[in-house]
C-alpha positions in Angstrom: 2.4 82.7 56.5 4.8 85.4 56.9 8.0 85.5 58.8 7.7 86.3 62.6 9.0 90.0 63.8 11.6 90.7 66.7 9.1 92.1 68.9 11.9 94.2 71.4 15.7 95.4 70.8 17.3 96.9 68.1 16.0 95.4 65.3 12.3 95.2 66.8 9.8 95.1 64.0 11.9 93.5 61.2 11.4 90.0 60.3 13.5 87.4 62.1 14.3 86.2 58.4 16.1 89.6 58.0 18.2 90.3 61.2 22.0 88.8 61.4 22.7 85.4 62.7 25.1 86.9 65.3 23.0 88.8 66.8 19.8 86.0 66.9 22.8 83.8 68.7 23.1 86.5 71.2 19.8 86.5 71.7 19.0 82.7 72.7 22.5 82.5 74.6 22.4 86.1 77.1 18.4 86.6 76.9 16.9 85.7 80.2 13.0 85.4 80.2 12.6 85.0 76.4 8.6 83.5 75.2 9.0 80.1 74.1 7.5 81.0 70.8 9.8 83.8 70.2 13.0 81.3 71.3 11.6 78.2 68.9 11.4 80.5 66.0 14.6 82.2 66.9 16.1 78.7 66.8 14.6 77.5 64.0 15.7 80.5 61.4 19.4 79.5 62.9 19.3 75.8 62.1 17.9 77.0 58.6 20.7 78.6 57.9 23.0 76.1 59.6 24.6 78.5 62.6 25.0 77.1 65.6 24.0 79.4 68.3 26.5 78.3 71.1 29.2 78.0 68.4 32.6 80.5 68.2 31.6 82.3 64.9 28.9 83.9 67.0 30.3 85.0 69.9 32.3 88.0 68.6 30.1 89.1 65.8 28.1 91.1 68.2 28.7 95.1 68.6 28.4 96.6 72.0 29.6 99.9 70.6 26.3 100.9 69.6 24.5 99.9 72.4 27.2 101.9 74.7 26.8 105.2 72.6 22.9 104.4 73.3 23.0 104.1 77.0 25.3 106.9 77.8 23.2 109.3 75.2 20.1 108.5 77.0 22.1 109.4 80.8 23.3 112.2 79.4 20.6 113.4 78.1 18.3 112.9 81.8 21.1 114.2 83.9 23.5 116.7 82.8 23.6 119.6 84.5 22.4 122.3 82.1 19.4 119.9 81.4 18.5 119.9 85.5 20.8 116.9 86.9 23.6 117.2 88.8 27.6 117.2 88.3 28.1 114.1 90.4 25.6 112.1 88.1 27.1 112.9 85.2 30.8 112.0 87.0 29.3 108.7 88.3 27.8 108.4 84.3 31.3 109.0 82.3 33.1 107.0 85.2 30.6 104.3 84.6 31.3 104.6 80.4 34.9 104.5 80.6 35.3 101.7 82.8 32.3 99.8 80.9 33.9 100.6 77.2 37.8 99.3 78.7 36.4 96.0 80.0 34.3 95.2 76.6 37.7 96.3 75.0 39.9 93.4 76.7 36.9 90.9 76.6 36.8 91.5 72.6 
């Protein structure tokens, strides 16, 4: 039988065998709604490899840098002005970055 795949996210299609530890952590502690398939197997490649999901090493292993440059492309992208949005989106957008990339900068 092979592996299960991450079905969502940024590692969606890859077997759960292959994507970091830190990140599966993440996943069962700040993922709301997850299938209780998905979570047992999620759980079960962790104990495999002995990581505690709750535990310290965990917690800052996770990047929210990429997921940051993601977001605000995708804005961008929808409401800049010279692509038919409007100045005060795109204010409300960087505003919305900056303040966003300060407070992951004092929580990490």
């Amino acid at each position: 039988m092979l592996p299960p795949e991450m079905p969502f996210g940024k590692f969606r299609g890859q077997k759960l065998t292959d994507i970091p530890s830190s990140y599966l952590a993440w996943l069962i502690r700040e993922c709301r709604g997850l299938d209780d398939e998905l979570r047992a197997e999620v759980l079960a490649v962790l104990r495999k490899r002995g990581v505690d999901a709750s535990g310290p090493e965990c917690r800052a292993a996770v990047s929210w840098e990429p997921l940051v440059k993601t977001w605000y492309a995708r804005l961008s992208l929808q409401f800049h002005p010279d692509r038919g949005g409007n100045h005060q989106a795109m204010v409300a957008i960087n505003a919305a970055r900056e303040l966003l990339v300060a407070l992951l900068r004092q929580a990490g």
